[in-house]
C-alpha positions in Angstrom: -9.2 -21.4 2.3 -11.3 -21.8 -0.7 -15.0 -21.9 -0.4 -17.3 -20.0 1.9 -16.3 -19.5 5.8 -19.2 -19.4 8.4 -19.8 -16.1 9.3 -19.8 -14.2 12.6 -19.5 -10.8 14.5 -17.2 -9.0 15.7 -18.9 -8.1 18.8 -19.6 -11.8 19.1 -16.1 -12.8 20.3 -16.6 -10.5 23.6 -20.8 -11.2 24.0 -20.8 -15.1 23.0 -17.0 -16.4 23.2 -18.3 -19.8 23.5 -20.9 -19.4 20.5 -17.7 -18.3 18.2 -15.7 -21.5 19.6 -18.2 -24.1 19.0 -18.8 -22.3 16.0 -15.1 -22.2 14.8 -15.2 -26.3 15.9 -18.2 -27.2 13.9 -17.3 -25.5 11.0 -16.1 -28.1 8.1 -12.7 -26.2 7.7 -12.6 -25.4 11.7 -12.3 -21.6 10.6 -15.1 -18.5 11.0 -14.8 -15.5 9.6 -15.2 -12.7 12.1 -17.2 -9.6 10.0 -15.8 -6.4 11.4 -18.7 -3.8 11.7 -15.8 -0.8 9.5 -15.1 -2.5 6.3 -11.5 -0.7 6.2 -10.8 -2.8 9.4 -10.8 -6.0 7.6 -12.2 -9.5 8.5 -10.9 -11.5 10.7 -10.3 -15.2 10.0 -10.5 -17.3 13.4 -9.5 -21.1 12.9 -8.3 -23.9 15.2 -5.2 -24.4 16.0 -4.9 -27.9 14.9 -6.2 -26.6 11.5 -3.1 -23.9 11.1 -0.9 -26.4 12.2 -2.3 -28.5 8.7 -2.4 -26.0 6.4 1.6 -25.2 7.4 2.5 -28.5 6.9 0.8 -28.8 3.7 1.9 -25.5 2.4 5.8 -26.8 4.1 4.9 -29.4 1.2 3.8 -28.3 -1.7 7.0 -25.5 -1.7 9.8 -28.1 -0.7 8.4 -30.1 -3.7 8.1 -27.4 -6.2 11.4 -25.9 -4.9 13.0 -29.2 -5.4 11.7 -29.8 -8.7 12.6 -26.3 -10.1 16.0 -26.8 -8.7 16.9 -30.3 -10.0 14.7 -30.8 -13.5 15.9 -27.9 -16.3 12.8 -29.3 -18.3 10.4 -28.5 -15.4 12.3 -24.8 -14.8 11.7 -24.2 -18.5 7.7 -25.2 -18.5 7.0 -23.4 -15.6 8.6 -20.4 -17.8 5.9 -21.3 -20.2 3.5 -21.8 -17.8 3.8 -18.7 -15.4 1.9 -16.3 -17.2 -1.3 -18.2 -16.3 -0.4 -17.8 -13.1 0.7 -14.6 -13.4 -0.7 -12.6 -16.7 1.3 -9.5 -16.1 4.0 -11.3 -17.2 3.6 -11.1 -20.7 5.0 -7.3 -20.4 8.2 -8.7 -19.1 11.4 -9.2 -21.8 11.5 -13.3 -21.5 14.9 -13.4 -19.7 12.9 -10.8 -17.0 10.3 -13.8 -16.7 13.2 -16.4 -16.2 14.8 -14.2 -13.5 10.9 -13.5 -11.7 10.8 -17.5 -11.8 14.2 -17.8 -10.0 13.9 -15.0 -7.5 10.2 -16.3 -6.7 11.8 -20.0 -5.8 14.1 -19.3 -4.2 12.3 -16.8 -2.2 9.4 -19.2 -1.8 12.0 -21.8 -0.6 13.8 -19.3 2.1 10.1 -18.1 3.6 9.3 -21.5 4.5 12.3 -21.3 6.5 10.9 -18.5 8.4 7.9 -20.3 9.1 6.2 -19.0 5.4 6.0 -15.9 6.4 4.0 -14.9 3.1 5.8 -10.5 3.1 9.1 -11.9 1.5 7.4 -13.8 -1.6 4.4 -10.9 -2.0 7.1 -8.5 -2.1 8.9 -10.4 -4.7 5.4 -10.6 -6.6 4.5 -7.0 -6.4 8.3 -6.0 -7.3 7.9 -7.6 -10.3 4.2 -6.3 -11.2 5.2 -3.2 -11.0 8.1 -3.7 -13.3 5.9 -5.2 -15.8 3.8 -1.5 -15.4 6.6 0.3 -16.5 7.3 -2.4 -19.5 3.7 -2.1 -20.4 4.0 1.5 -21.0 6.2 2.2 -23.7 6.3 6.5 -23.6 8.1 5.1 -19.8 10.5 2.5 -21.0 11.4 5.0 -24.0 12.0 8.0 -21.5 13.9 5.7 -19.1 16.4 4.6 -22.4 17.5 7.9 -23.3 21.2 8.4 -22.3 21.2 11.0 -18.9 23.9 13.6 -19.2 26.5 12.8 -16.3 26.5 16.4 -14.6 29.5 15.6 -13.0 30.2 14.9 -9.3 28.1 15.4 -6.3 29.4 17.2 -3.9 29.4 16.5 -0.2 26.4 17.4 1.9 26.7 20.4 4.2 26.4 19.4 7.8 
């Protein structure tokens, strides 16, 4: 939801129910955001249902078209290569065939969460996978220690039970 949201309590919801409502009706993107009082709580985000209903068919949209085009148009996977690190400026750390394989595992992941009704933890995990890969890529005392051969110290042996 870009832009501001109207703004309400928390404690309104219980006090003023109908204030929030009408509130969450007239507001131009049908959505409040509910202030919590303990700022490690979070906001809340209250919006009609109608609007949800909106932004998941828009959202349904935009990834079956941008799934379909990365999948069918080489020239379109290969610019979004290009592309993805404005997007994404950690990307830059990444070895270029890492940033081709981040751009395939994101689509395809993007195109199986809106099969679970884009649930957003699949593709964030994806994202945050891959962030943190480009940490250890941007540190080069790390990727030299993780290059040196390890001794093989033989076989483990079975746990005791």
């Amino acid at each position: 939801m870009a832009g501001v949201l109207p703004e309400m309590n928390y404690s309104d919801l219980s006090r003023r129910s109908h204030v929030v409502a009408d509130a969450v009706e007239a507001a131009p993107g049908r959505a409040v955001r509910i202030r919590r009082r303990d700022a490690a709580d979070g906001d809340l985000v209250l919006k009609t249902e109608e609007r949800e209903r909106e932004e998941h068919e828009v959202m349904s949209a935009t990834t079956s078209l941008f799934v379909a085009m990365m999948r069918d148009n080489e020239r379109a996977r290969s610019l979004l290569v290009e592309v993805v690190p404005t997007a994404f400026p950690w990307v830059r750390f990444l070895p270029r065939e890492d940033v081709q394989a981040f751009v395939v595992e994101l689509v395809g992941t993007l195109e199986s969460a809106d099969g679970i009704d884009q649930n957003p933890a699949p593709v964030l995990q994806v994202i945050n996978e891959w962030r943190n890969t480009a940490n250890v890529w941007a540190d080069p005392e790390l990727v030299e220690q993780l290059n040196v051969p390890a001794d093989d110290f033989g076989p483990v042996p079975e746990p005791q039970a």
